[in-house]
C-alpha positions in Angstrom: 0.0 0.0 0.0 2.6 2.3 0.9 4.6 1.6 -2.2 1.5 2.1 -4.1 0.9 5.3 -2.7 4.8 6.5 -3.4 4.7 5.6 -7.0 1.1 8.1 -7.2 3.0 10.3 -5.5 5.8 10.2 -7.8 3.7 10.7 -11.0 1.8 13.0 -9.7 4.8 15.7 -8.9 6.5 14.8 -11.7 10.4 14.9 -10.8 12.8 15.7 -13.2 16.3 14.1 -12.7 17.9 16.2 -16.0 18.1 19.5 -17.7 16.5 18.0 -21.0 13.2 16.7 -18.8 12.9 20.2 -16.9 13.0 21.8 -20.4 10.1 19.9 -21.5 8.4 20.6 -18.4 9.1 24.0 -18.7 7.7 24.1 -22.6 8.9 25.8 -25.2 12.1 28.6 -25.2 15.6 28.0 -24.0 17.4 27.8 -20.3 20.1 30.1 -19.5 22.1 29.4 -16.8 23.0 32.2 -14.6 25.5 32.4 -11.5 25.4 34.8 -8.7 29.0 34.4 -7.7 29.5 36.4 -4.1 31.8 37.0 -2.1 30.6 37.0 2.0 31.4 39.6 4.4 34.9 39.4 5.8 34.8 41.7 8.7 31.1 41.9 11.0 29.4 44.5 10.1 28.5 47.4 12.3 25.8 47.2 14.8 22.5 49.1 14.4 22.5 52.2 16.4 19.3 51.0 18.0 21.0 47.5 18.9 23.7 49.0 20.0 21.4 51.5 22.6 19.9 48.4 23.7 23.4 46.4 24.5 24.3 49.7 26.3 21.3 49.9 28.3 21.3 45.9 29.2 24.9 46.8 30.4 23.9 49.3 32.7 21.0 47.2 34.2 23.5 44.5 34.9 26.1 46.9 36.7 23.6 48.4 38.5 21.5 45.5 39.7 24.4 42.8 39.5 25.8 40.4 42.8 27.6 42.2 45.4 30.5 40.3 46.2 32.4 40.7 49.6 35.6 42.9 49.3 37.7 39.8 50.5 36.7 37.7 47.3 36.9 40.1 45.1 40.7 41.2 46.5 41.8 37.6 45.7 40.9 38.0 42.3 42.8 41.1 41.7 45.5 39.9 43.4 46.1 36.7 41.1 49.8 36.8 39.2 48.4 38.4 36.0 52.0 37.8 34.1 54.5 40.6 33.1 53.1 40.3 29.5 51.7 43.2 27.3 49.6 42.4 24.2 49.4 45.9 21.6 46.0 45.3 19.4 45.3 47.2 16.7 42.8 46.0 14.5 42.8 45.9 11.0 40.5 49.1 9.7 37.6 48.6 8.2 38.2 51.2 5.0 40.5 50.0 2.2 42.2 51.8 0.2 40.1 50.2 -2.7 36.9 51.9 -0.8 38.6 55.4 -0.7 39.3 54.7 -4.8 36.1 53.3 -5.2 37.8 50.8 -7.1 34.8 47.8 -8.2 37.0 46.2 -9.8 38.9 44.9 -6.2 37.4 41.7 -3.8 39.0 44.4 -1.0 36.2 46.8 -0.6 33.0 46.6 1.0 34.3 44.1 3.8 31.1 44.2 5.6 29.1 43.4 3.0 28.2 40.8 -0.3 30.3 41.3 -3.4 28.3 39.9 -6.5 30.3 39.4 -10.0 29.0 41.3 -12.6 29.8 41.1 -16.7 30.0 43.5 -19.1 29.3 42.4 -22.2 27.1 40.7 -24.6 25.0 38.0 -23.4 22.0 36.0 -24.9 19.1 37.4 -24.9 20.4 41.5 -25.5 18.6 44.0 -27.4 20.6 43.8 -30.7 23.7 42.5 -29.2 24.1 44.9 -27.5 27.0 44.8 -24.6 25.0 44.9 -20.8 25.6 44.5 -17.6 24.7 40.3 -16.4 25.8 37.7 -14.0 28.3 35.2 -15.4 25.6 32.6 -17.7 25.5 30.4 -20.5 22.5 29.3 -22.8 21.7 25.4 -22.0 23.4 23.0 -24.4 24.0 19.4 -23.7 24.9 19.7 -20.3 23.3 16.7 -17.9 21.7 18.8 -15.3 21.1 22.6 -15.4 23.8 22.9 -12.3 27.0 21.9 -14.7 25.7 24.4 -17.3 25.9 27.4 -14.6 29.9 25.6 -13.6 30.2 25.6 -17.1 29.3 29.9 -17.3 31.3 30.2 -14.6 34.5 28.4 -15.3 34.5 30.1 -18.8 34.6 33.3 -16.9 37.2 32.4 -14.3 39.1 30.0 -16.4 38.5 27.1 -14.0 36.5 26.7 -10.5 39.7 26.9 -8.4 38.5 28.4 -4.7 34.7 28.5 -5.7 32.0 26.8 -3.9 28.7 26.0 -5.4 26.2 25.7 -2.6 23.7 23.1 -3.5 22.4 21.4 -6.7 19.0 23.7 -6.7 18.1 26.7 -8.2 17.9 29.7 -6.3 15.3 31.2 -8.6 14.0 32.0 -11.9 12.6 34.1 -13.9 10.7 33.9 -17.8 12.1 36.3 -20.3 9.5 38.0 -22.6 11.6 39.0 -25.7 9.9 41.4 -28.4 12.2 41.1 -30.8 11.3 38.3 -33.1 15.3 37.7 -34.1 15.5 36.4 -30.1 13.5 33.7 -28.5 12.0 33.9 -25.4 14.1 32.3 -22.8 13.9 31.3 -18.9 16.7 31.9 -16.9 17.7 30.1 -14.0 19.9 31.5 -10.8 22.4 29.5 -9.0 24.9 30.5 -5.8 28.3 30.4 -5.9 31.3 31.7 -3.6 34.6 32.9 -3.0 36.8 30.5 -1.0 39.9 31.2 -0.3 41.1 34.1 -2.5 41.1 37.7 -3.2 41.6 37.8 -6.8 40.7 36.4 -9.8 41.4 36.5 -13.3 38.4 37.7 -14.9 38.0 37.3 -18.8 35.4 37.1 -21.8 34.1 40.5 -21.1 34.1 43.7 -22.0 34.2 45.6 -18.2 33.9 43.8 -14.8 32.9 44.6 -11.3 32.2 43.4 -8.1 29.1 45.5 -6.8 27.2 45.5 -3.4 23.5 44.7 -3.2 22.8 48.3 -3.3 24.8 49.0 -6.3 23.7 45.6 -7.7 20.4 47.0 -8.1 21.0 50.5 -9.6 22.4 47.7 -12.7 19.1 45.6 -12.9 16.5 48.6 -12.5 14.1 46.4 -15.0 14.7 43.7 -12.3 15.4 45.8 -9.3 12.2 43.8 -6.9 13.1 40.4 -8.3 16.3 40.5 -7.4 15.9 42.4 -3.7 13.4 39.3 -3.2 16.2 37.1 -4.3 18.9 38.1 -2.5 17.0 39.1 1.0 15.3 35.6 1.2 17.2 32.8 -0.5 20.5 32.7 1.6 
């Protein structure tokens, strides 16, 4: 019975195990295969004033309500050997000299935020052929799944996946393509997530410009797109 039920189950859903089985599921139009490629935050990024009135205030509450302890214990405490050692921190700052250039070309800006690749260039699905601004992508070939097509757009990009990371095999979105120009099919694009591990530079190649923009500046490029991808970004992590 339960067997039964799995294999209604099954054909009732309909998975698709391949890239060739989504597209007819998908119907008619190509796939594109598009990578967010981001690099995380390397420093922690400043507190919200508001959090950091509450921390302050939680602090004083403590102090104020906190254990009194006799003098005598609290006297053995101060008078443990503490060593003859001195430690000088200075912590790294926070703005590079690539944020004083504004230079979006460098993974050393922005440390407190997401970096997102960005191409300049000409992509499928352009108005004429014209050069834009896009993630890395590539139109679906004869790739097995959907997921080696977006290593594939990648890797021609970076000239191999050295110190990337894809996370997971699943889409993080997608999003149908009306095209009025009757030279260009319509298409559907699919977005995948992928990091930088373990570097601060790449070699970036088969395009025109590059940079490596913040959300906020991520958006001011895709202001067709600007809510899809805000949705994208805040809620698929």
């Amino acid at each position: 019975m339960a067997s039964l039920l799995l294999r209604s189950l099954r054909r009732a859903r309909g998975f698709s195990s391949s890239a060739t089985s989504a597209a007819k599921e998908m119907g008619d139009g190509n796939l594109v295969a598009s990578v967010m490629f981001e690099r995380l935050p390397v420093v922690i990024p400043k507190i919200h004033p508001v959090v950091y009135a509450f921390q302050e205030f939680s602090f004083r509450w403590r102090q104020q309500h906190r254990r009194q302890y006799p003098d005598e214990v609290l006297g053995k405490a101060d008078a443990r050997d503490k060593g003859d050692y001195h430690i000088d921190y200075v912590p790294a700052p926070r703005i590079t000299e690539a944020d004083r250039t504004n230079d979006q070309k460098s993974l050393q800006r922005a440390l407190d935020n997401k970096l997102y690749l960005l191409l300049y260039g000409n992509t499928y699905g352009a108005p004429d052929g014209k050069s834009i601004w896009h993630f890395p992508e590539k139109i679906y070939e004869n790739e097995e799944t959907m997921r080696l097509c977006a290593e594939s757009a990648l890797k021609s990009v970076l000239g191999g996946l050295d110190n990337t990371y894809f996370v997971g095999n699943a889409t993080m979105a997608h999003m149908a393509v009306k095209q009025t120009d009757s030279s260009v099919s319509s298409f559907k694009r699919f977005f995948f997530k992928s990091q930088v591990v373990g570097t601060t530079k790449y070699h970036i190649g088969k395009c025109k410009d590059y940079a490596w923009a913040t959300k906020d500046e991520l958006l001011e490029y895709f202001l067709e797109h600007r809510d899809f991808l805000n949705k994208m970004i805040i809620h698929i992590r």
